[in-house]
C-alpha positions as CSV (number, residue, x, y, z in Angstrom):
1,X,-7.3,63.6,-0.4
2,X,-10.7,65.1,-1.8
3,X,-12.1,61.7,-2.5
4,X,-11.0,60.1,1.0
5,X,-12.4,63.4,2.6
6,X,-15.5,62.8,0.7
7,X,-15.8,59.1,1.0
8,X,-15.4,59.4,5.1
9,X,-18.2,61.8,5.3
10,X,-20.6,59.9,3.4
11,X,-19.9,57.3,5.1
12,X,-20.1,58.6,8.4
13,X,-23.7,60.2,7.8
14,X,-24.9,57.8,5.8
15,X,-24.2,55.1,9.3
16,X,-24.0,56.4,11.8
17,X,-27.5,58.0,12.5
18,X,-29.6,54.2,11.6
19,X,-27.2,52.5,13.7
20,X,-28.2,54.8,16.9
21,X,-31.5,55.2,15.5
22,X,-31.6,51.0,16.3
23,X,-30.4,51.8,19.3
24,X,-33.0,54.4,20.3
25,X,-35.8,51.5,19.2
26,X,-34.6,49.1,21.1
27,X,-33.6,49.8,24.5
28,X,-36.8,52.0,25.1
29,X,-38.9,49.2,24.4
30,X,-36.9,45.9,25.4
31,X,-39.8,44.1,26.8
32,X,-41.6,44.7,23.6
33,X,-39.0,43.5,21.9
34,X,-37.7,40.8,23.7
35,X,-41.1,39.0,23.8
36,X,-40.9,39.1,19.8
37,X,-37.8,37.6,20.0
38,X,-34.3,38.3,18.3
39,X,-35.3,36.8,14.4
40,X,-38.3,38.9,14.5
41,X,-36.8,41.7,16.2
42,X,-33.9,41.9,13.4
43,X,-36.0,40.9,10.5
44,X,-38.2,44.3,11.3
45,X,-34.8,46.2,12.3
46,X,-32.7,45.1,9.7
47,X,-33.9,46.4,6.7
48,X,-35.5,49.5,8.8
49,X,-31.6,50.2,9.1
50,X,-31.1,49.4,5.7
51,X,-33.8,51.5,3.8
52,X,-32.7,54.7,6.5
53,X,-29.1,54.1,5.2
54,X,-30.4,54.1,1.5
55,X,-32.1,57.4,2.1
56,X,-29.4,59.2,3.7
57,X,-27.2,58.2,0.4
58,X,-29.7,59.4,-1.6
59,X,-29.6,62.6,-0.1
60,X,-25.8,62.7,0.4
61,X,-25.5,65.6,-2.3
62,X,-27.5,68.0,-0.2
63,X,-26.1,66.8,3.6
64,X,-22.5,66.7,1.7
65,X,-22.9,70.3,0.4
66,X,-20.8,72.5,2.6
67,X,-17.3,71.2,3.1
68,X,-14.5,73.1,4.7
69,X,-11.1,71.7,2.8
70,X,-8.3,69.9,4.1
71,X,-6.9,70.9,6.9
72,X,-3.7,69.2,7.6
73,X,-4.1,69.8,11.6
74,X,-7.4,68.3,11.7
75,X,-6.3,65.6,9.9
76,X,-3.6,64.5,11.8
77,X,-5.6,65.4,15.0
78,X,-8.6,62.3,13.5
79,X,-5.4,60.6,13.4
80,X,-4.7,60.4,16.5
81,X,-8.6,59.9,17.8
82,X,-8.9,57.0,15.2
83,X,-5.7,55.5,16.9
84,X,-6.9,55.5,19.8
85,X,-10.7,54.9,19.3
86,X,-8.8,51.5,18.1
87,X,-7.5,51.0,20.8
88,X,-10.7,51.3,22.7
89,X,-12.5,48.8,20.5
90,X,-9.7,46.4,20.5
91,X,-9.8,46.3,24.5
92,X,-13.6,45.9,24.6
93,X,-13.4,42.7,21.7
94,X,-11.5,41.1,23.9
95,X,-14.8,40.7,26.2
96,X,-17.5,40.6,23.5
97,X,-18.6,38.1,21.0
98,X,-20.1,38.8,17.7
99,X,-23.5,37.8,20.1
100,X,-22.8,40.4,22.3
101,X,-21.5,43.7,19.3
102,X,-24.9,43.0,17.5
103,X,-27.5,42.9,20.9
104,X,-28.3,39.5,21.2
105,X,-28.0,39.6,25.2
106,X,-30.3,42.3,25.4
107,X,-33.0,40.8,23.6
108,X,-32.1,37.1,25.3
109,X,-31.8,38.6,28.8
110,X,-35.2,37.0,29.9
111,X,-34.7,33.6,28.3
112,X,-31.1,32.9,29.5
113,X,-31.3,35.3,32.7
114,X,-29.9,38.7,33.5
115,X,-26.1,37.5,31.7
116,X,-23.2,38.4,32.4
117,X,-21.8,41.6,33.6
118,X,-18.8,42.8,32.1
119,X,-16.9,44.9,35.2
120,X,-13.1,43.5,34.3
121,X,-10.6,45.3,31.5
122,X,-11.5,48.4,30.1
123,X,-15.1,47.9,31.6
124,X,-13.7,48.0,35.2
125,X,-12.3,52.2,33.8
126,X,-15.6,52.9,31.8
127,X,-19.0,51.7,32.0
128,X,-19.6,52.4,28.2
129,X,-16.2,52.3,26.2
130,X,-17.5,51.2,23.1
131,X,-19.7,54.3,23.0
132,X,-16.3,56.3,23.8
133,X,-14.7,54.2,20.9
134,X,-17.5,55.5,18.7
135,X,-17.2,58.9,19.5
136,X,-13.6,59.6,19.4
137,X,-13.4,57.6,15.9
138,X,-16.6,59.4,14.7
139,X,-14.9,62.5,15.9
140,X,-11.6,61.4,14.0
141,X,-13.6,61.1,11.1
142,X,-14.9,64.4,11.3
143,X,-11.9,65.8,11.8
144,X,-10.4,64.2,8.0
145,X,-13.7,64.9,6.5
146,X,-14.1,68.0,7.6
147,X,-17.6,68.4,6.2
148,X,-20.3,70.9,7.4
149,X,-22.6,67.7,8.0
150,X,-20.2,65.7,10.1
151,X,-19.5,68.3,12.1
152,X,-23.5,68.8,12.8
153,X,-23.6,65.0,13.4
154,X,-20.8,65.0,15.8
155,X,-22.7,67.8,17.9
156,X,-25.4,66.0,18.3
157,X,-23.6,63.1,19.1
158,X,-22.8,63.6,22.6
159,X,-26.2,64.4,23.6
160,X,-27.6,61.3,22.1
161,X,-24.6,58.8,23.1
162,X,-25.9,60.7,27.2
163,X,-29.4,60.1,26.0
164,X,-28.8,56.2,25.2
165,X,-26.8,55.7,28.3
166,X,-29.6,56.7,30.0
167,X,-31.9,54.7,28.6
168,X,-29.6,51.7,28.2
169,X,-28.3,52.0,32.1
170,X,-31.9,51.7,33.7
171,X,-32.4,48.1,31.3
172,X,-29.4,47.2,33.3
173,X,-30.5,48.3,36.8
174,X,-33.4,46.3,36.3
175,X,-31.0,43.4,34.8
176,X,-28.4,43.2,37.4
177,X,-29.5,45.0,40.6
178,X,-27.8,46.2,42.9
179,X,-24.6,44.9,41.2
180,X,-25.0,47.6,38.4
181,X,-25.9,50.0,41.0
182,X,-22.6,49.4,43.2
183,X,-20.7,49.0,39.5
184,X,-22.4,52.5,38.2
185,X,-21.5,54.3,41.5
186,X,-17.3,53.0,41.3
187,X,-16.8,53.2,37.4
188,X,-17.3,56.7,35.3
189,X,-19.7,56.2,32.5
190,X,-17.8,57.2,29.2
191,X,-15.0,59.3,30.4
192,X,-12.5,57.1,32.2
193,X,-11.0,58.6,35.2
194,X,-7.0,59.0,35.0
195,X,-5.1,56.3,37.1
């Protein structure tokens, strides 16, 4: 279990922080990156990602050096979040395309117009579920890990997944209108409301 504890961690920190860190690049500066164009924008992104992802594993001894154990409630507990985080994901692939999971759209959206705006499924509960997939099965890895480090990365987490809403939801405002506006004021953001 030591090896699977380990193994989650490092991958989790080693990621998760360049896949945001994209993120945080991006959206900010969409026009910027838009008028590049989606080769250029990955061929510059891509092995940014890449050589942040080599550094964190470099480091990995000194990020991995407090751990906490096994703790068989926690474990079960990431379970349970991974389960459902599955679930999540699974109900938002059934409106994206491999186009869509890697940004394409966004950095399109002048060329091909605003797109499409995803309001049916899980997207009519939540305006972001595959940032709530994230977290919950971030937070399930945690949980098994159970690493110093992951739990440091999951408290930041939240903050930065509000952050990149943010940031993400006035691109769309300026995409969609008035539709996002109307969508945004009916449909909770991460946290789906109960039925």
């Amino acid at each position: 279990m030591d090896t699977v504890r380990y193994y989650a961690a490092v991958g989790l920190v080693v990621t998760l922080p360049p896949a945001f860190g994209f993120w945080f690049v991006v959206h900010p500066f969409i026009g910027f990156w838009r008028r590049q164009g989606s080769g250029f924008t990955y061929a510059i992104m891509f092995p940014a990602m890449l050589a942040a992802c080599y550094g964190l594993f470099r480091v990995r001894g000194s990020l991995l050096a407090v751990e906490y154990g096994t703790q068989w409630m926690l474990v079960g507990l990431g379970v349970a979040l991974y389960a459902l985080a599955v679930v999540v994901e699974t109900r938002c692939r059934r409106y994206l395309t491999l186009r869509t999971l890697v940004g394409i759209p966004e950095l399109k959206a002048n060329d091909e117009g605003p797109g499409k705006l995803l309001n049916e499924g899980i997207y009519a509960r939540v305006r972001h579920p595959r940032y709530l997939g994230i977290m919950l099965g971030s937070t399930a890895i945690a949980c098994v890990a159970n690493y110093q480090a992951t739990w440091i990365l999951m408290a930041t987490l939240v903050p930065v997944v509000y952050m990149l809403t943010l940031i993400e939801e006035r691109e769309l405002r300026v995409r969609f209108g008035e539709h996002y506006t109307r969508y945004a004021d009916q449909v909770p953001r991460i946290i789906p409301r109960l039925p």
